[in-house]
FIVO-688364 format. One record per residue: residue in one letter; x, y, z of N, C-alpha, C, O in turn. Coordinates in steps of 0.2 Angstrom, whole numbers, plus 5000, padded with zeros to 4 digits. Each point is the difference from the previous one (the first is absolute). Example, Ala and Ser with C-alpha at 12.3 -4.5 7.8 and 13.67 -1.06 7.14 Angstrom:
! FIVO-688364
A506649725039499650065000500450065000500549995003 S499350064993500450065001499650055003500350065001 
***
This chain:
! FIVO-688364
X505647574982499649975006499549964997499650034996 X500249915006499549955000499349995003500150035005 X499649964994499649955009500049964997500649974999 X498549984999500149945001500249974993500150044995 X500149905004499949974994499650024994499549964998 X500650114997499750024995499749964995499450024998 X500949935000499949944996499349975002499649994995 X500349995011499249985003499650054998499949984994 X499950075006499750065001499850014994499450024999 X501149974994500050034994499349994996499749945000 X500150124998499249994995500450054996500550045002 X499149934991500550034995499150034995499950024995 X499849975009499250014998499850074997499650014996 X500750065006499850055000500850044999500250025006 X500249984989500550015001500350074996500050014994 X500350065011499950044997500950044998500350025005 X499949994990500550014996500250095001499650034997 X501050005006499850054999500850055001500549965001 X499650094998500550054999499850065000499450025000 X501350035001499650074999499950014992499750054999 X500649924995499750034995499349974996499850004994 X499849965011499549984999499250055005499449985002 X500850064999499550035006499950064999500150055004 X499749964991499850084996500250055005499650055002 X501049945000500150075005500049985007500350025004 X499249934996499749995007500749965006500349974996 X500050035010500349945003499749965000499450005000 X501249934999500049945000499749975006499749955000 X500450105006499749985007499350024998499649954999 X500150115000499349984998499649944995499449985003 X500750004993499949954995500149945004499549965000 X501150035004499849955005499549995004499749955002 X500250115000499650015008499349984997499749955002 X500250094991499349974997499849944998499449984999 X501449975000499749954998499949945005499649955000 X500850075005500049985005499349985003499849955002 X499950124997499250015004499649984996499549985003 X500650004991499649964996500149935001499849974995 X500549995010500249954998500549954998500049945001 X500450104996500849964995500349995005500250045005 X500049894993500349965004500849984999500349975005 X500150064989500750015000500150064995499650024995 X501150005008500250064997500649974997500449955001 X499650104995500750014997500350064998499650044997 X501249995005500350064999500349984992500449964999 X499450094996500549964994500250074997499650044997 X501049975003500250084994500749994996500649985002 X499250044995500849994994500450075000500550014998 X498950055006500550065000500150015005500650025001 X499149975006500250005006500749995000500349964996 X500150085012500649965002500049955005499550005003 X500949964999500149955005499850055005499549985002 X500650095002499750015005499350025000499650015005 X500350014989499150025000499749944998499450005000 X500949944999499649955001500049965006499449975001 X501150035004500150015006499450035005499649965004 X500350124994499650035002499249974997499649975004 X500350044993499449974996499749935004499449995002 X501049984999500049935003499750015006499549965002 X501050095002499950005006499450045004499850015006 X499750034986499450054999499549955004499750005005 X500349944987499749945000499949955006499549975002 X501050045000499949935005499650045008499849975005 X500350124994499950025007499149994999499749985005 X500150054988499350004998499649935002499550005002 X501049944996499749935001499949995008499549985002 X500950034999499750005011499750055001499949995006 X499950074992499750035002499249984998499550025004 X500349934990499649985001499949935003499549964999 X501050035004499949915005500149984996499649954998 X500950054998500049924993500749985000500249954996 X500250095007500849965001499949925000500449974996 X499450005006500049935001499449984995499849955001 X500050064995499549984993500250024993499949964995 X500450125003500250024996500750024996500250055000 X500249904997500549984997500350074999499650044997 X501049985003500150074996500949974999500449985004 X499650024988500549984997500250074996499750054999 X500949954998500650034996499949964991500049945000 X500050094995500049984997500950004995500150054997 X500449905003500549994997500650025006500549975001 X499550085002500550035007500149985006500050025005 X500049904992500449985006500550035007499949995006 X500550054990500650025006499250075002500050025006 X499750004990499650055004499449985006499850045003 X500049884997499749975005500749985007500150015006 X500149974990500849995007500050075002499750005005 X500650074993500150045005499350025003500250025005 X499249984994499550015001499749965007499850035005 X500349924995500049955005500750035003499949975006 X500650054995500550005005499850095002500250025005 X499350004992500050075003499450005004499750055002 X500149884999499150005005499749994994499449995003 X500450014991499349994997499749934998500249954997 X499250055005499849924999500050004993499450014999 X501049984996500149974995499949934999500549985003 X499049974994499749955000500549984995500550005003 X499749994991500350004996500250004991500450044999 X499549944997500550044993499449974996499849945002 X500050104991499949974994500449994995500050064998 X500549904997500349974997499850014991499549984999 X500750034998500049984994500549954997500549985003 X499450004992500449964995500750005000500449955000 X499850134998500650034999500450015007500650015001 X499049995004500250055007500549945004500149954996 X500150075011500349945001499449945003499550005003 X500949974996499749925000499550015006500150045004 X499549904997499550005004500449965009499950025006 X500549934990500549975004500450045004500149985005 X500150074994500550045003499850045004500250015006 X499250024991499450045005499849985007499850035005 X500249884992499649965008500549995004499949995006 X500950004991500549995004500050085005500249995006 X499750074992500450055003499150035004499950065002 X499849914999499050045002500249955005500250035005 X499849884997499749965001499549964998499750014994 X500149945011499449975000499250034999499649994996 X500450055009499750045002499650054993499450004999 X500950034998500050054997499549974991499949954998 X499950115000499649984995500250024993500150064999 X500149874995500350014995499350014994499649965001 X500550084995499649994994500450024993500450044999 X499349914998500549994994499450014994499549965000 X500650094994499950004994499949974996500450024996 X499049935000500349924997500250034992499750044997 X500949935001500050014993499550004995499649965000 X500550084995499450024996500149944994499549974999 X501050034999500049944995500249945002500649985002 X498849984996499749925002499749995008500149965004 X499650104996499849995007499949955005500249995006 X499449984990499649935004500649975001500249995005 X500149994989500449945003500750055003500449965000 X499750095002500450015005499950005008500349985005 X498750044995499750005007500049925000500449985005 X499349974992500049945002500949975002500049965005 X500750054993500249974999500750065005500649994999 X499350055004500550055004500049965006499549975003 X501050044999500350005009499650055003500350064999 X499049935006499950045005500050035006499650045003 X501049914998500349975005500150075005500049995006 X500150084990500350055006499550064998500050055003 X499549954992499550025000499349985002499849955002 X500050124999499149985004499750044993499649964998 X500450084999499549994994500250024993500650034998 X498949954997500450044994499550064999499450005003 X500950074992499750054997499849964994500249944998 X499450094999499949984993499750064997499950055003 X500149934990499650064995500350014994500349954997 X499850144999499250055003499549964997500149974995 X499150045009499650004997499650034995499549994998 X501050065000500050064995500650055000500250025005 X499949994988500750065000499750055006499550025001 X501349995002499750045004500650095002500649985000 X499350065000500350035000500650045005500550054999 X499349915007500650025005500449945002500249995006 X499849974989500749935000499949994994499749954999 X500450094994500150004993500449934998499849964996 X500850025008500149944997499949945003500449964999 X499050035005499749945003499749974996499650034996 X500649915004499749944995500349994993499749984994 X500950035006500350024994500449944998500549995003 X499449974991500349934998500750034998500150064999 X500449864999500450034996500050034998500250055002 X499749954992499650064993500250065001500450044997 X499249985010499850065001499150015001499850055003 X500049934995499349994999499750015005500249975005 X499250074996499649995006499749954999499849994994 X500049945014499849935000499550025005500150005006 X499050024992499750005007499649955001500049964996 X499750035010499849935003499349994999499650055002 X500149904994499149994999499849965006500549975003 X498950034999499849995008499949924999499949965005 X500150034990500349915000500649955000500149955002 X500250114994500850005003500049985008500249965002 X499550105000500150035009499949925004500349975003 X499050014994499749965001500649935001500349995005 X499749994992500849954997500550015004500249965003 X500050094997500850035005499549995007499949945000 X499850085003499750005008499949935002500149995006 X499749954987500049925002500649994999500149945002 X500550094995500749985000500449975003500349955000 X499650135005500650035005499849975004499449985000 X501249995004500249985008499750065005499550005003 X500850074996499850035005499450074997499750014995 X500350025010499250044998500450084995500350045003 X499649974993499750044992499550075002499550005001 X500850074998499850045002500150044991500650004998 X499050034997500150044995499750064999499450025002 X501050024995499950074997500249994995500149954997 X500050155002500150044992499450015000499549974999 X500550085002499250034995499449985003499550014998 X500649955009499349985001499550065002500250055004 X499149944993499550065005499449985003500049944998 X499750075004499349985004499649974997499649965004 X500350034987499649964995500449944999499749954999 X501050065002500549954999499849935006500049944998 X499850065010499850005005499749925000500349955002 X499250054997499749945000500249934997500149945002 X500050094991500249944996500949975000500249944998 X500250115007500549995002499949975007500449965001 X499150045003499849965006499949934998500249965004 X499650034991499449925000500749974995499949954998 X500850084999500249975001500549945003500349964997 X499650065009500449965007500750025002500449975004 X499750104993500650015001499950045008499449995002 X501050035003500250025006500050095001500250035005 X499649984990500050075002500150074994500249974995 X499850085004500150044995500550075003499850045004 X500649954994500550075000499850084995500050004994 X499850055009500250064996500350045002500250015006 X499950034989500350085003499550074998499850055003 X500149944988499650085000499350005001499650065001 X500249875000499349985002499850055008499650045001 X500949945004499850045006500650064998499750055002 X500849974996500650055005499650054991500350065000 X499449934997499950054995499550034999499850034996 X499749935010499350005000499650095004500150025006 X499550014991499950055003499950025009500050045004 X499749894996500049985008500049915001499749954999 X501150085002500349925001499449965006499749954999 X500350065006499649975003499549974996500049945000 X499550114996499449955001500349974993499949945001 X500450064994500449964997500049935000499849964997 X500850045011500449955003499349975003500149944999 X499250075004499749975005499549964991499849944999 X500250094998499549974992500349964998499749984996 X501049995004500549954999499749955003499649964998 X500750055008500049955006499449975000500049945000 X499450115001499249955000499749984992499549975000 X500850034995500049974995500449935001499949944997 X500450085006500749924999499549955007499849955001 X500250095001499549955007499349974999499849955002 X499750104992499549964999500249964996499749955000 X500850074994500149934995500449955003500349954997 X499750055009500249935003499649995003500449975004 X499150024998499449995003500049934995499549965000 
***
C-alpha cells in the first residue's frame, strides 16, 4: 500500500538504520518510535538474520509507529536489499515506501520496474573510484546515494571494503567533493556520532545515516534528538 508520491516527500537529512540485532534487546518499534519523536525523517528495516516474514512484520511495526506519529506522508520507510520483502508487504496493506539497494543486490533498474514510479529507490555508491562512479552513473531510476563508512564500524563489518579487501573510509573532503559531484542528493554513515555531526553538515552532503548511534544508545531518544539538532544548527 502507497499514498502519495514518496519520492517528493523524501529527506534523507536524519536518516535512521535499524534491526533486531542492533537494539540491545530493546524492539525495533521502540527505537523507531524514539527516533521518530526526535525528529528522523527516514527509516530504514535492515537485517541479514531476520526472516522475509519478521522483516515483513518489522516493516509493518514501522510504518504503524510512523502514522501514529502524523508522518506517513513526510517519513520515508524503506527495506534494505528485500525487495520481494517490500512486494509482499505492500500486498499485505503496509505502506512500504521502498528498497535500499547495494552494489551486489539486484539492480536498481529492476527494483523501479517491479515498485513503480512512485516508489523510493536508494542505491549504495561503490567504494572503489567513488567520484568518478557518482559523477559518471545512470541516475535515472534512483533518488539518492548511500555513501561511507565514515569510520570502521561494527554493525556492517564489511562496508567500504575495496577490492583488496581493505577498509576505504571517507575524509570530509572527500564528502565535500562527492556532494558537488552527484546528480542526486548523498546521505553517509558507518560509525557516524554526534562529534562526527558538524563537520559532516558544512560538507554539503544531504544528510547522515546511523544505527548504533541511536538503536545502541542508552536512551535512544535523547541520542536521536542530539543528532538531529546538531545537523540543523550546522546547517544554519
Amino acid at each position: 500500500m502507497t499514498g502519495k508520491n514518496m519520492r517528493e516527500a523524501l529527506d534523507i537529512s536524519a536518516y535512521l538504520v535499524v534491526g533486531p540485532e542492533n537494539t540491545e534487546g530493546r524492539s525495533v518499534r521502540e527505537i523507531v518510535r524514539a527516533a521518530l519523536h526526535a525528529g528522523f525523517t527516514c527509516v530504514q528495516i535492515r537485517s541479514k538474520e531476520a526472516s522475509a516474514r519478521d522483516l515483513i512484520t518489522l516493516l509493518g511495526e514501522a510504518a504503524e509507529e510512523i502514522a501514529a506519529a502524523g508522518a506517513s506522508e513526510r517519513v520515508v520507510l524503506l527495506v534494505d536489499d528485500r525487495l520481494d520483502v517490500v512486494l509482499a508487504a505492500r500486498k499485505m496493506g503496509v505502506k512500504a515506501d521502498g528498497v535500499h539497494v547495494g552494489q551486489s543486490d539486484i539492480p536498481p533498474e529492476i527494483c523501479r520496474a517491479y515498485l513503480g514510479e512512485d516508489a523510493v529507490v536508494g542505491l549504495s555508491a561503490r567504494t572503489d573510484e567513488l567520484l568518478a562512479y557518482v559523477r559518471d552513473a545512470d541516475t535515472s531510476v534512483i533518488d539518492y546515494f548511500g555513501a561511507g563508512p565514515l569510520h570502521e564500524t561494527a554493525t556492517k563489518p564489511d562496508c567500504g571494503r575495496d577490492a583488496q579487501g581493505n577498509i576505504v573510509t571517507r575524509s570530509f573532503k572527500e564528502l565535500a567533493e562527492l556532494s558537488r559531484t552527484s546528480k542526486i542528493p548523498v546521505v553517509v554513515g558507518g560509525g557516524v556520532k554526534l562529534a562526527d555531526i558538524p563537520a559532516l553538515a558544512k560538507t554539503g552532503v544531504d544528510g547522515f545515516f546511523v544505527v548504533s548511534a541511536v538503536a545502541g544508545a542508552p536512551n535512544p531518544e535523547k541520542a536521536a534528538k542530539e543528532l538531529v539538532t546538531a545537523w540543523q544548527e550546522s546547517r544554519k
